[in-house]
Backbone as a ProteinNet text record, in pm:
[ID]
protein_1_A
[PRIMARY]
XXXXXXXXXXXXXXXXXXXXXXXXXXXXXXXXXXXXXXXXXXXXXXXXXXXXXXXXXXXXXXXXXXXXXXXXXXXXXXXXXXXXXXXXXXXXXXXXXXXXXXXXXXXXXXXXXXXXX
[TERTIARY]
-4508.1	-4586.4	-4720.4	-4765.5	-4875.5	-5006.1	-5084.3	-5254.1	-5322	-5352	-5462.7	-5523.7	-5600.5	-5761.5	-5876.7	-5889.8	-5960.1	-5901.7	-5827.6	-5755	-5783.7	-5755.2	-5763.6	-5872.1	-6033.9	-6124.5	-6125.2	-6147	-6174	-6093.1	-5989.8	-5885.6	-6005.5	-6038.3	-6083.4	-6219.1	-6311.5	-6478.4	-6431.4	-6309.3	-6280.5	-6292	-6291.8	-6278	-6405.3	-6439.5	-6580.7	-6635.8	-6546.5	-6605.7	-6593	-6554.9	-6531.4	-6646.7	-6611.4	-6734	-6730.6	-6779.4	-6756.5	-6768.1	-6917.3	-7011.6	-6957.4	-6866.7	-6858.7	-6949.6	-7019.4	-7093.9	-7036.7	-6931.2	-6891.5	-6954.9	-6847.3	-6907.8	-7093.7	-7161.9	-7308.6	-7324.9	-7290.7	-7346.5	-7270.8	-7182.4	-7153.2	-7229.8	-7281.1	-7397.5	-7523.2	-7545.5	-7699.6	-7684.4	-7594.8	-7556.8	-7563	-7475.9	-7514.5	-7622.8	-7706.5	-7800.8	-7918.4	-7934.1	-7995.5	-7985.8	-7848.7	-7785.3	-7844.9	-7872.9	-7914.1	-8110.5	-8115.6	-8300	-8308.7	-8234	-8254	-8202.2	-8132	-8093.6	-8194.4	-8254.3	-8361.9	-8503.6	-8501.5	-8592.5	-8592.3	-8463.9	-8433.6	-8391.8	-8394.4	-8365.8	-8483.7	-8531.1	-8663.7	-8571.8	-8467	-8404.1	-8244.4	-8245.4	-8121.2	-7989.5	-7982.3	-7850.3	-7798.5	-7719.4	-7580.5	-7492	-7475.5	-7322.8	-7157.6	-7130.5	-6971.5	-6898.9	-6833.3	-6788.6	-6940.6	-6971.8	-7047.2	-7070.9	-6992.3	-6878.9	-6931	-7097.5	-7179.6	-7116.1	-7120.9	-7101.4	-7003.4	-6904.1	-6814.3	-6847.5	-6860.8	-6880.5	-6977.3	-7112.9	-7258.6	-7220.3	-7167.1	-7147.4	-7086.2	-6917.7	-6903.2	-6938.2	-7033.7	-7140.5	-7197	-7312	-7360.5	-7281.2	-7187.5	-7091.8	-7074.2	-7004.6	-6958.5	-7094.5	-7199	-7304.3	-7343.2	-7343.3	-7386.8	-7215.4	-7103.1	-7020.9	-7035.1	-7069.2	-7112.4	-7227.2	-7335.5	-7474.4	-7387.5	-7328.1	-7296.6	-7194.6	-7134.1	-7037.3	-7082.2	-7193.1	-7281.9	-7389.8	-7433.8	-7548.7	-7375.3	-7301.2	-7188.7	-7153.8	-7184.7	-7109.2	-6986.9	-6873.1	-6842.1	-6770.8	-6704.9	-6700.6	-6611.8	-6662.5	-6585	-6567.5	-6470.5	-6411.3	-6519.3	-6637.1	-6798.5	-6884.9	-6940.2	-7119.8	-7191.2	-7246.1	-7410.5	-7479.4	-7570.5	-7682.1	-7788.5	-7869.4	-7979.7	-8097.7	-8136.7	-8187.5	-8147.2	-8070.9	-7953.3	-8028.8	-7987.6	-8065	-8192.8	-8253.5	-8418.8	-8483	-8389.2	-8425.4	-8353	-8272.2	-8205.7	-8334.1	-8375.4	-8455.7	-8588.6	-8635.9	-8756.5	-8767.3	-8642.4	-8677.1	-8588.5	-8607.4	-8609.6	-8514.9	-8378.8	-8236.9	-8207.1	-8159.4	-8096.6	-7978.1	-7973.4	-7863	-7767.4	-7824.5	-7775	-7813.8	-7678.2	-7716.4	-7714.7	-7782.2	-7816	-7686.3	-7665.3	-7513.3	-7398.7	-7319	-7189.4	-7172	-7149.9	-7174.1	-7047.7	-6955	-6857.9	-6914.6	-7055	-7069	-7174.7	-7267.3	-7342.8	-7264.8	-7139.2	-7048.7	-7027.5	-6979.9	-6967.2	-7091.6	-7121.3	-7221.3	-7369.5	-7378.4	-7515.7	-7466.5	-7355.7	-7370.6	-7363.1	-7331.1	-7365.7	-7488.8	-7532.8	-7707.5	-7785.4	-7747.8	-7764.2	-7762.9	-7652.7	-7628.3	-7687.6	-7726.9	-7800	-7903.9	-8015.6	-8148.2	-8166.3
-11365.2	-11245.7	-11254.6	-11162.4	-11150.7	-11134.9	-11184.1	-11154.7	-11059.1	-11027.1	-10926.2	-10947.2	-10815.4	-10871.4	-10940.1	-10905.8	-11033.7	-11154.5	-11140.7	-11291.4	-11378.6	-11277.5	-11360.3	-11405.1	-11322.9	-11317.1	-11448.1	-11479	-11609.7	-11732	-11711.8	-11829.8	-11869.2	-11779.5	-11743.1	-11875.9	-11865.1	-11860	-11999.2	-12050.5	-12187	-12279.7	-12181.6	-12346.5	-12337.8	-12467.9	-12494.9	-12470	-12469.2	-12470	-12254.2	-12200.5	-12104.4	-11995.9	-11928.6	-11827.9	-11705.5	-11570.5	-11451.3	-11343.3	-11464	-11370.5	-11462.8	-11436.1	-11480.9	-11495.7	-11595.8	-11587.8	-11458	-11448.7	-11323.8	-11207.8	-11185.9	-11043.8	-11038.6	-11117.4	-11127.2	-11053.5	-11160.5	-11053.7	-10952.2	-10889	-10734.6	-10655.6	-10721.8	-10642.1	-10620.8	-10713.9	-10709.3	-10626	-10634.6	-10526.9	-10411.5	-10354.6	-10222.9	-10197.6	-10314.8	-10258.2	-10233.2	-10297.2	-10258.3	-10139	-10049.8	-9984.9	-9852.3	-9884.8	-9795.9	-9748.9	-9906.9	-9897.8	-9740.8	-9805.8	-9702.9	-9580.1	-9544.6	-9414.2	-9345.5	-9381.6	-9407.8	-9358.6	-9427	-9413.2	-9275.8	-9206.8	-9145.7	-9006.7	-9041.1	-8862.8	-8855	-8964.1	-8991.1	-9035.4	-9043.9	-9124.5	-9159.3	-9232.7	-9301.2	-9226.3	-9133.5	-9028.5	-8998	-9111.8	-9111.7	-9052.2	-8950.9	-8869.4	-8932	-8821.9	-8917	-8799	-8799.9	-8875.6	-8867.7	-8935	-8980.2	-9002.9	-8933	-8889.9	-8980.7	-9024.6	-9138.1	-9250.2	-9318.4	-9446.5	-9434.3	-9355.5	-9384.6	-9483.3	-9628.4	-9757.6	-9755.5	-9719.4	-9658.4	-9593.9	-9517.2	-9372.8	-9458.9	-9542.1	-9612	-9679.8	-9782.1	-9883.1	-9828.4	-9691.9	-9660.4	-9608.6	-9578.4	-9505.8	-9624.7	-9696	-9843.7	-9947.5	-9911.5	-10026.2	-9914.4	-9788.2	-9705.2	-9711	-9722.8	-9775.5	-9955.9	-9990.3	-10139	-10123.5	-10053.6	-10124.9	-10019.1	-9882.6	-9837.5	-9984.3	-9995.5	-10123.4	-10238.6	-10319.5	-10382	-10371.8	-10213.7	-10172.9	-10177.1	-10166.2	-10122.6	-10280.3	-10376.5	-10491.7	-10501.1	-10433.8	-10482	-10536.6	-10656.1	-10751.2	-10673.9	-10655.1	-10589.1	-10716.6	-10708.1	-10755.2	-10793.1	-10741.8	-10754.9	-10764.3	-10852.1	-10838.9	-10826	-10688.6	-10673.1	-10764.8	-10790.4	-10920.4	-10877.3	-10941.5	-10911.4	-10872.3	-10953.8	-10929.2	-10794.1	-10779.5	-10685.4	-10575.1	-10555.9	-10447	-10394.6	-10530.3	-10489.7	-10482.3	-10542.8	-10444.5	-10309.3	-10251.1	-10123.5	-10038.7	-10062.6	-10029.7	-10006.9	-10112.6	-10156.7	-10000.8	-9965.5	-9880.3	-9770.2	-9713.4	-9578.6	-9565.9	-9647.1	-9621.8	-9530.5	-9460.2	-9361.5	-9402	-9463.3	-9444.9	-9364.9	-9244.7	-9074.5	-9005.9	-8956.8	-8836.7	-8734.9	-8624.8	-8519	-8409.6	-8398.2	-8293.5	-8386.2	-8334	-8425.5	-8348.1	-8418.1	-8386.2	-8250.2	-8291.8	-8147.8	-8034	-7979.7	-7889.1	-7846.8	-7912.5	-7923.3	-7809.4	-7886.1	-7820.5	-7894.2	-7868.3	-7958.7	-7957.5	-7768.2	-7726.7	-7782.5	-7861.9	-7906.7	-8079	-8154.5	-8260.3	-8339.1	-8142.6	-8078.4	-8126.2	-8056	-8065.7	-8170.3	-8241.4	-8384.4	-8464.9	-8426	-8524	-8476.3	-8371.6	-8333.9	-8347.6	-8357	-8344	-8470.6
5601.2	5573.2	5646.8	5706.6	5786.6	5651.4	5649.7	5616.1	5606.6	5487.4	5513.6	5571.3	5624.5	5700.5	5625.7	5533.9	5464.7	5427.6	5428.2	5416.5	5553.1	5721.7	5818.8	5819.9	5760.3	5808.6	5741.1	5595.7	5527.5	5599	5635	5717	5854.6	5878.8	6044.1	5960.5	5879	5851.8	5848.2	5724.1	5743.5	5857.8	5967.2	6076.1	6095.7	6095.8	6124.4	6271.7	6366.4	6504	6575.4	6448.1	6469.1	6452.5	6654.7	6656.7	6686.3	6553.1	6577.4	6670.4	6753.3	6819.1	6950.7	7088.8	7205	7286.1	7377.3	7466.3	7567	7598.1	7674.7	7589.4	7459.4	7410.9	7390.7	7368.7	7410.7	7470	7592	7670.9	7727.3	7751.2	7741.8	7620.9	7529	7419.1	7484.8	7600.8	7632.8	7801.8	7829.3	7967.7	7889.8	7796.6	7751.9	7654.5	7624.6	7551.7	7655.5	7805.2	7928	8001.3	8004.8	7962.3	7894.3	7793.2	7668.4	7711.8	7736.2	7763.8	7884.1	8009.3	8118.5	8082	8009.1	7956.1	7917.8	7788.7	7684.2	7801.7	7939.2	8020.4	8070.9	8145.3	8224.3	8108.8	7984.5	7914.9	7790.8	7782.4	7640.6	7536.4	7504.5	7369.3	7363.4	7288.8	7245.9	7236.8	7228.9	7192.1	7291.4	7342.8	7435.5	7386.2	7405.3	7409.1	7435.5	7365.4	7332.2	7330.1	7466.5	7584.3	7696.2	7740.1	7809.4	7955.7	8018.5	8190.7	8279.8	8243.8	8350.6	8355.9	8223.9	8195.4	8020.4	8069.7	7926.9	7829.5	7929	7824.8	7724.3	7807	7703.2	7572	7651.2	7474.4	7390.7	7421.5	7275.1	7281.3	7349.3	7297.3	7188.5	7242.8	7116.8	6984.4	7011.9	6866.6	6808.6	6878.9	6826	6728.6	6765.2	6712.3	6571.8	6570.4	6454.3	6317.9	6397.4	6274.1	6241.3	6315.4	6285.4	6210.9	6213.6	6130.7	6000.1	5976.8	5873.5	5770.1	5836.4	5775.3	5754.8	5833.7	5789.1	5617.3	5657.5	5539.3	5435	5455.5	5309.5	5271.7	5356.3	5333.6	5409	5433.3	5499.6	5641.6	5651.2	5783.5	5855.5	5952.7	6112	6225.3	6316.1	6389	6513.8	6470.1	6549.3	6455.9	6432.5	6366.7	6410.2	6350.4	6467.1	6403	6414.9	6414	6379.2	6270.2	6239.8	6361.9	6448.3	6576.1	6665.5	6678.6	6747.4	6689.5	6515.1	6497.3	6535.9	6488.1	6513.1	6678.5	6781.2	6891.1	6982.5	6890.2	6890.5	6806.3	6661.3	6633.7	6727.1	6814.6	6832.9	6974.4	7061.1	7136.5	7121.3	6942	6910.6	6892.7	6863.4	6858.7	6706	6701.6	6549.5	6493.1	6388	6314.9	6293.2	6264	6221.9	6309.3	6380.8	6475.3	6346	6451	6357.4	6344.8	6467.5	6559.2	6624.5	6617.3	6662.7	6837	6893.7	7016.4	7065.3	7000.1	7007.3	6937.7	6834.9	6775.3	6919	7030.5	7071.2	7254.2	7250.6	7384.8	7495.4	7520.4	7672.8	7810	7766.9	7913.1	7867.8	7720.5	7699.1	7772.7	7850.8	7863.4	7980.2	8044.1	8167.7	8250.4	8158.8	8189.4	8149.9	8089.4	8075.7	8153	8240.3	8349.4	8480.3	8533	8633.5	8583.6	8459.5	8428.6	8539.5
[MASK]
+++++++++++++++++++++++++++++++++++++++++++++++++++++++++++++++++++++++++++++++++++++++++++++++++++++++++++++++++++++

């Protein structure tokens, strides 16, 4: 019989030499959180769009780290832990938790212009 996922996760915590956070996946966190900065530079804020036509990867970077800190703040364990740090420099250059609009209520011709601004 296969494991729950909490079951793997506790099997997984048991080994002592065992690590959630990869030096690889690292850093692919810190390429797109560089990523995020120049975005952040080039439109004034954090709200990468999803789908994202520049850099696809960006947009679910950012989707991906806002269901991670939600599942984090709930408790619980995802197949990624954002990191205490992690948060606080997503925080530190203006990153949002809560979008306000879902980018499909917003249209396509606003992501348009997004991308030529």
């Amino acid at each position: 019989e296969i494991p729950s996922i909490e079951e793997g996760i506790r099997l997984l915590e048991q080994i002592p030499s065992f690590i959630w956070q990869t030096p690889l996946a690292t850093s692919l966190w810190e390429t797109h959180f560089q990523q995020l900065i120049e975005y952040k530079e080039t439109f004034g804020d954090c709200n990468v769009p999803v789908p994202y036509m520049i850099k696809p990867e960006l947009g679910e970077f950012v989707r991906t780290q806002r269901v991670l800190y939600k599942l984090k703040k709930e408790g619980i364990r995802a197949w990624w832990t954002l990191s205490n740090e992690q948060v606080d420099r997503l925080e530190e250059i203006g990153f949002s938790w809560l979008v306000a609009r879902r980018v499909e209520e917003i249209g396509f011709s606003w992501l348009v212009a997004r991308r030529v601004e």
